[in-house]
N, C-alpha and C positions, 0 to 999 in steps of 0.2 A: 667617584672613581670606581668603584666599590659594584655598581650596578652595571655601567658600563662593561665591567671585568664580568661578573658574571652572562652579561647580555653574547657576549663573545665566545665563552665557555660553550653555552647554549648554541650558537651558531656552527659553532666545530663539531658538535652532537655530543660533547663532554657533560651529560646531563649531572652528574655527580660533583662535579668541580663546580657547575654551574648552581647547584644547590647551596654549594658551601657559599658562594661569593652573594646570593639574591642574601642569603640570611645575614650576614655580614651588612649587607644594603637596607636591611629591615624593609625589604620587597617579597613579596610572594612571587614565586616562581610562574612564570610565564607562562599562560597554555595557550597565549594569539598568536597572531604571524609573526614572524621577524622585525618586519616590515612595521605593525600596528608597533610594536614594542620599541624600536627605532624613533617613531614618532614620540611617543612619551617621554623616551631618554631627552631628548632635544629638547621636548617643550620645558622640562624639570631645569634641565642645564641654561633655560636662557631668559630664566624667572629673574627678572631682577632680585637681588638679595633684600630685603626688609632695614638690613643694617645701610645699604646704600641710599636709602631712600631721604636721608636728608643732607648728602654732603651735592655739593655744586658740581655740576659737569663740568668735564671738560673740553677746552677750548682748543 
């Protein structure tokens, strides 16, 4: 959440807010596109979890 929150900060031009939330995230503050950073939120957010990895799907 944390990353997200600052990802947003940054998009509104709030660099300063956006510092406090990356550190918060234990992220380095973003110097790529929006766009490039968008991509990595997503890919992080849709990691399967390691604790999910051995309970059964569901059906």
């Amino acid at each position: 959440g944390a990353w997200v929150h600052a990802y947003l900060h940054r998009k509104e031009g709030d660099l300063g807010n956006a510092a406090y939330w990356y550190r918060r995230a234990d992220q380095r503050v973003a110097s790529d596109s929006l766009d490039a950073e968008w991509e990595r939120i997503v890919t992080a957010l849709l990691r399967p979890c390691p604790a999910s990895a051995g309970l059964p799907s569901e059906t």
